[in-house]
C-alpha positions in Angstrom: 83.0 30.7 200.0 84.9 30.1 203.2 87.9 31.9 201.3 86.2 34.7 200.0 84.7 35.5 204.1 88.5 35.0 205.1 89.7 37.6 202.5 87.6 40.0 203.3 88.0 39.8 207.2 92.1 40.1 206.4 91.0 43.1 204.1 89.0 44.4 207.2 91.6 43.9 209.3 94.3 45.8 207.2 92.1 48.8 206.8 91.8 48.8 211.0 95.7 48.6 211.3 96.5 50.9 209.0 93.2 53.6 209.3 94.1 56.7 211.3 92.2 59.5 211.9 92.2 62.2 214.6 93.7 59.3 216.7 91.0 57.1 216.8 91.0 53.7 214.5 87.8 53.3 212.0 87.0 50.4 210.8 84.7 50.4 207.6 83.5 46.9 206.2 83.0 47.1 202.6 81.0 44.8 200.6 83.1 42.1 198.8 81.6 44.5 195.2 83.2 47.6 196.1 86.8 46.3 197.7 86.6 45.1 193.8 85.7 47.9 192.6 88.2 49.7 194.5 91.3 47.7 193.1 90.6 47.7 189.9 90.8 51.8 190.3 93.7 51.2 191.6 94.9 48.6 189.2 94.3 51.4 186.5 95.7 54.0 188.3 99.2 52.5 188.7 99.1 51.1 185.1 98.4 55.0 183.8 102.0 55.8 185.9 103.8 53.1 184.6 102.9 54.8 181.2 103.9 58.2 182.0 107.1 56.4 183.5 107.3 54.1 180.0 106.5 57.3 177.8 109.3 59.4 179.2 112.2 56.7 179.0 111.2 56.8 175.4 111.3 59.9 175.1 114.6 60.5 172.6 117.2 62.3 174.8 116.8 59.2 177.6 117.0 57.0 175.1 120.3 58.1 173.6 121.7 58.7 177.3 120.5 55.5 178.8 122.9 53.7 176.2 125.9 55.0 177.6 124.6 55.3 181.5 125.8 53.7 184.6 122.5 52.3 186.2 123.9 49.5 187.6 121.3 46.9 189.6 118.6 49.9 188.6 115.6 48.6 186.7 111.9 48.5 186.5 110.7 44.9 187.1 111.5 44.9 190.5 108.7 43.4 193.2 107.2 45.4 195.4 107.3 44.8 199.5 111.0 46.7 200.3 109.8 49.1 203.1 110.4 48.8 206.8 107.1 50.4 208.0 108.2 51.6 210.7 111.3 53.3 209.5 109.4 55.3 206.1 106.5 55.8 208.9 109.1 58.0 210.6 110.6 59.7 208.3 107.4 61.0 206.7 106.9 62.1 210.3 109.7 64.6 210.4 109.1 66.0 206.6 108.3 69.6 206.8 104.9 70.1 204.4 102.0 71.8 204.9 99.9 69.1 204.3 100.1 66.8 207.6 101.4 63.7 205.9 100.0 60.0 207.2 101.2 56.1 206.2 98.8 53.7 205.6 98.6 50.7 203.7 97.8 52.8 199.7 100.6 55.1 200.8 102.9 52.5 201.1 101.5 50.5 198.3 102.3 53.9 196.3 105.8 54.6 197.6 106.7 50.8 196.7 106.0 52.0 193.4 108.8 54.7 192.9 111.4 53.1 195.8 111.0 49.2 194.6 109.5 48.5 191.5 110.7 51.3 188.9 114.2 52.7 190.5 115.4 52.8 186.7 112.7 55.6 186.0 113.0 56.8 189.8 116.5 57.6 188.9 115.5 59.3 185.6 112.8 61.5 187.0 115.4 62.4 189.8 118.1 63.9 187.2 115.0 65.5 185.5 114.4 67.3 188.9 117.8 68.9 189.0 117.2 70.8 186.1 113.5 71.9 186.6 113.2 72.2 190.2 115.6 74.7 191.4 113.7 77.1 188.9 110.0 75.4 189.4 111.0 76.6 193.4 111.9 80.2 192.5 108.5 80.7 190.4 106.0 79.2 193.2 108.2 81.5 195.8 107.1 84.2 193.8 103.6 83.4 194.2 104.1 82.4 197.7 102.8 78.9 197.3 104.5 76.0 199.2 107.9 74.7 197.4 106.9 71.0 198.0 103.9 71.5 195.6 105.9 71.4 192.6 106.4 67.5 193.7 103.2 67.2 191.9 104.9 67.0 188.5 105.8 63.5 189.2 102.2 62.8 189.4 101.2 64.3 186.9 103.7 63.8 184.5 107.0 62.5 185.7 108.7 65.3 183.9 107.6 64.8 180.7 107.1 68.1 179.2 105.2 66.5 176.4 103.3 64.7 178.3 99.2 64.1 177.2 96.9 61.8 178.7 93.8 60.2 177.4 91.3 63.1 178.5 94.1 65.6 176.5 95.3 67.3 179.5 99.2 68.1 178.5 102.4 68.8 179.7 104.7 68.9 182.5 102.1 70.1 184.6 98.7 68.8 182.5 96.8 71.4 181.7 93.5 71.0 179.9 92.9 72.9 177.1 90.7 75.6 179.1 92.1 75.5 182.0 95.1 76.6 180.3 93.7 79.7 178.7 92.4 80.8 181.8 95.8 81.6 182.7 97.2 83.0 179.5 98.7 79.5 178.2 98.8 79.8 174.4 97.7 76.7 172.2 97.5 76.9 168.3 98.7 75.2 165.2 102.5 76.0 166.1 102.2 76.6 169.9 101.3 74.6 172.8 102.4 76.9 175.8 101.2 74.0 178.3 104.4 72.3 177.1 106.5 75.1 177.5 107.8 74.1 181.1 108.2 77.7 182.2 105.1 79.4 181.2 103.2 76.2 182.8 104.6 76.0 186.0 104.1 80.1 186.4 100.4 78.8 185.3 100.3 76.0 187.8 101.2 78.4 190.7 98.9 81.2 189.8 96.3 78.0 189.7 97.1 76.8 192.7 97.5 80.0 194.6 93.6 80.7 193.1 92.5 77.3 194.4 93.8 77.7 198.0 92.3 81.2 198.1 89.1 79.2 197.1 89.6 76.8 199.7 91.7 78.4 202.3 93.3 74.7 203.0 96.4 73.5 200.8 95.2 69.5 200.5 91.8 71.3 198.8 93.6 73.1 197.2 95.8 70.3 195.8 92.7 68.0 195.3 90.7 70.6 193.6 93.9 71.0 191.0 93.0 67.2 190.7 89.5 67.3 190.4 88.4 71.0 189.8 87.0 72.9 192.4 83.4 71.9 191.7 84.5 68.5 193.1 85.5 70.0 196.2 82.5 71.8 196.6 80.2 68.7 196.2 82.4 67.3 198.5 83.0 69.7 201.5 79.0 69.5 200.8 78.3 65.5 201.1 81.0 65.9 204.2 78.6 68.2 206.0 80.7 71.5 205.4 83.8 70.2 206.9 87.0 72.8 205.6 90.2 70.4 206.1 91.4 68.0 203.5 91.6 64.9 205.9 87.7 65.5 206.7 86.7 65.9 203.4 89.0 63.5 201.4 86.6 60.5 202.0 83.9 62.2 200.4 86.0 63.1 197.5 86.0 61.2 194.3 87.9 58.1 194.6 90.5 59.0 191.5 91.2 62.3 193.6 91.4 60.1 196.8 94.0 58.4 195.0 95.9 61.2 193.7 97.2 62.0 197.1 98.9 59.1 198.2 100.9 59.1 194.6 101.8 62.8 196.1 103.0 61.9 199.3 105.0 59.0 197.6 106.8 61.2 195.2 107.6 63.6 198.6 109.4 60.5 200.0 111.2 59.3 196.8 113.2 62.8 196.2 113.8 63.3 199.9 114.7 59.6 200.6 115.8 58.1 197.4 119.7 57.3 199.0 117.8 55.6 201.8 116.6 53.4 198.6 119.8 53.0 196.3 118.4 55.5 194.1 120.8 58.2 192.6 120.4 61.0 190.4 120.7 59.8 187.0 123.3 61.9 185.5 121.8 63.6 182.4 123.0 65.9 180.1 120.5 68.5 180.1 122.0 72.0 179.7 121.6 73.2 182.9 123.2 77.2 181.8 120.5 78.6 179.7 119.3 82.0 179.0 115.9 83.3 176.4 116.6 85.0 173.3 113.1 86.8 171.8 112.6 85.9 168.0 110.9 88.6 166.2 110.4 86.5 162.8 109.1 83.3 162.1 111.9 80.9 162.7 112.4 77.3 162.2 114.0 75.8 164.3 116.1 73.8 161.8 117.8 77.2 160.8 119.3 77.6 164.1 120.2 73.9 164.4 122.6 74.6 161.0 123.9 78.1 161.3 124.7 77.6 165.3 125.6 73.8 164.6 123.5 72.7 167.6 122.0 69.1 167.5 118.1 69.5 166.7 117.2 67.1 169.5 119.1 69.8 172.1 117.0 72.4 170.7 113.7 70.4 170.6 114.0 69.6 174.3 115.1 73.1 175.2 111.8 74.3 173.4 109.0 71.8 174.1 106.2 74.1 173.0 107.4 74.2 169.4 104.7 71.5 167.8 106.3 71.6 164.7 110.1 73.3 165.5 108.3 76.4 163.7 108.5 79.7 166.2 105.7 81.8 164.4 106.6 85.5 165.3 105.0 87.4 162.4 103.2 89.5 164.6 104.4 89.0 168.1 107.4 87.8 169.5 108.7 84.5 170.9 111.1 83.3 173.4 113.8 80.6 172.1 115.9 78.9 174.9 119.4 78.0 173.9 122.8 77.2 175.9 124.1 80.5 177.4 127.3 80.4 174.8 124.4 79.4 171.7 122.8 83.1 172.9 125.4 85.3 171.9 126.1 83.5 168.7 122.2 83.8 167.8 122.7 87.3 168.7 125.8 88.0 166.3 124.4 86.3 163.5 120.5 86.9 164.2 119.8 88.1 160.2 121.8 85.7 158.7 120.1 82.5 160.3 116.5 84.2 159.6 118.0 84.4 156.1 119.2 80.8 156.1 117.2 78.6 153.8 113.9 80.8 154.1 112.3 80.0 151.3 112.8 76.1 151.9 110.8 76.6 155.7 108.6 78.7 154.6 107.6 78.4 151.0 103.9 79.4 150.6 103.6 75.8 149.0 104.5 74.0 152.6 103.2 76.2 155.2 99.7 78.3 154.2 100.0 80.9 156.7 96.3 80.4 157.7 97.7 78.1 160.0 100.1 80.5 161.8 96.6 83.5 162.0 94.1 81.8 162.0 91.0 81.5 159.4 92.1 84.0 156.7 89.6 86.4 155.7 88.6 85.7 151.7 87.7 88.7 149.1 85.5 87.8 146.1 86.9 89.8 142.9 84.4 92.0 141.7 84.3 94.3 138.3 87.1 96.8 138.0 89.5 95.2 141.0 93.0 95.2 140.6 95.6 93.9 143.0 96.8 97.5 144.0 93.4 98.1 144.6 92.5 95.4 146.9 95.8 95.4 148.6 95.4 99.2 149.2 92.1 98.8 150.7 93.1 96.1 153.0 96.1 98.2 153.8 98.6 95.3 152.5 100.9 95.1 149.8 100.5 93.8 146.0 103.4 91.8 146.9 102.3 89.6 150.3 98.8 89.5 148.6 99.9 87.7 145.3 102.0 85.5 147.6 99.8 84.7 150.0 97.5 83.3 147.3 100.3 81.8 145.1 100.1 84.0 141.8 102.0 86.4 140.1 102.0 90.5 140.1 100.9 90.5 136.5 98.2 88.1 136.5 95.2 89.2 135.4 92.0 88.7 137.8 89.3 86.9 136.8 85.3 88.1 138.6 84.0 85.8 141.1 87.9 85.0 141.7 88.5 84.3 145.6 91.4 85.7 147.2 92.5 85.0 151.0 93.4 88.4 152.7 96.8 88.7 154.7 96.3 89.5 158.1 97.5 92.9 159.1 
């Protein structure tokens, strides 16, 4: 018993060092339940990163690259407890953000994390950053949200474009499946645009841009990206109708609460990794690409053999591809290839739509249901024939027998059920 009073008065005495508010030290004694209750969140918390962090190492590209990389001393089993308080407490002083950044004990605990447990991944998600962040910074300067926002990534995903947690949320920037429509994000059999890096980050600052015109205060803002913007209602509520994120954040939900330090850590990992021993891990991501629009369905294995490009390259340059199909029967569809790749696609465009059609896209493999939707059936009735139902559902004898697998001359049957193309 006389151990369990002493742990709690050194937990009470941590949260007075390291509590700063408005100048003032708090000191808030929790029952012995709820400090309990409190590290298991954050138990769980850290164990979800360590899976994002697990998940994109895995992911194929890394894989084949880490074989031949230099990481030297780099790797993720190192213990925790590398910081000089005093010295990260400065220099998250002097970074520029418009959320006022403080260090406490979770902060630190967070920024351990990146700095001195998992440099290996550190270094990975670092050469990530140099391909998507000098882009990510053009798009939210466009929207005129804060350049330091798309730090958040990390969080969220540590650059995983194919990212999807356990509530489904997806993608470099995890978008839930309605969030996601909201802002025009496409998501089908074929096409998840929430992995599509591009269209999701344009998403994610239109989003946030919406959110801080909501709350008028970026850290809101950010926490209501976290949380929804219900959240932050019910919490600038229980706070008494206080406006500022460091007012309202105790009153937020405790995951939310616990988002922000993770953000603040990622701030101080890409603008103090040296400091750390932490380089950019040196990747081979093409860095010089350019969009080409595909205007027919397209597999991606067609452009991997006509253009000789390695399917991987072309998997990773077009996340949102579910199942390397680009299904542009009716509108369409951007394909990102290696600025050189574009003008080869270009030259031979009708050849490589050509190339081994029938094997991608034989009726038998694909039902193109799947690429329209739920296809609208006819019921053969007395006196049909094929150029009559085509012609009154303005498509052609031909697409209609393949579409249902049968041939010009076969003779229909009443009561027959035939699915309708779309037009």
């Amino acid at each position: 018993m006389k151990e369990i009073v002493y742990l709690i008065n050194c937990l009470i005495i941590t949260t007075a060092v390291w509590a700063q508010e408005q100048d003032t030290v708090c000191v808030q004694q929790l029952p012995l339940e709820e400090i309990l209750q409190e590290d298991t969140l954050q138990t769980a918390m850290e164990d979800d990163m360590f899976k994002e962090m697990d998940a994109l190492l895995d992911l194929w590209f890394i894989k084949k690259q880490m074989e031949s990389m230099n990481m030297g001393a780099l790797n993720d089993d190192n213990e925790g407890d590398c910081l000089i308080d005093s010295v990260v407490h400065s220099r998250l002083e002097t970074l520029q953000t418009v959320i006022p950044v403080t260090y406490n004990y979770d902060i630190k605990r967070k920024i351990e994390l990146y700095v001195c447990k998992r440099k290996r991944s550190s270094s990975i998600i670092l050469g990530l950053s140099q391909y998507y962040f000098p882009w990510m910074r053009e798009i939210f300067d466009k929207y005129d949200v804060p350049e330091e926002l798309i730090y958040l990534t990390i969080v969220e995903s540590a650059l995983n474009p194919v990212a999807v947690s356990r509530a489904g949320a997806t993608g470099i920037w995890q978008f839930m499946y309605r969030t996601g429509k909201v802002y025009q994000l496409e998501v089908n059999t074929f096409v998840d645009d929430r992995r599509d890096p591009f269209k999701a980050t344009d998403a994610a600052a239109r989003h946030l841009r919406d959110l801080y015109n909501i709350f008028n205060d970026w850290g809101l803002a950010v926490s209501a990206y976290n949380c929804g913007a219900g959240g932050v209602r019910k919490a600038i509520a229980r706070s008494g109708g206080k406006t500022d994120f460091w007012s309202v954040k105790p009153f937020l939900p405790r995951e939310t609460q616990n988002y922000f330090p993770y953000y603040i850590a990622a701030i101080y990992l890409v603008n103090h990794h040296l400091d750390h021993g932490i380089p950019f891990a040196e990747l081979t991501i093409p860095f010089a690409v350019d969009t080409v629009m595909v205007r027919k369905e397209l597999h991606l294995n067609q452009v991997a053999e006509m253009l000789e490009i390695d399917l991987e390259e072309l998997k990773i340059l077009n996340p949102q591809y579910k199942r390397f199909i680009i299904p542009a029967q009716k509108d369409p569809y951007p394909l990102r290839l290696k600025n050189a790749d574009i003008l080869r696609f270009i030259a031979l465009e009708d050849t490589i739509y050509r190339h081994k059609y029938e094997e991608y896209f034989s009726t038998i493999k694909i039902q193109e249901e799947l690429l329209t939707g739920n296809p609208e059936i006819y019921v053969v009735k007395k006196g049909d024939t094929l150029g009559a139902i085509a012609a009154r559902f303005r498509t052609t004898v031909r697409k209609l027998c393949d579409y249902n697998n049968m041939r010009s001359t076969q003779t229909l049957s009443i009561g027959q059920r035939l699915r309708i193309p779309s037009r």
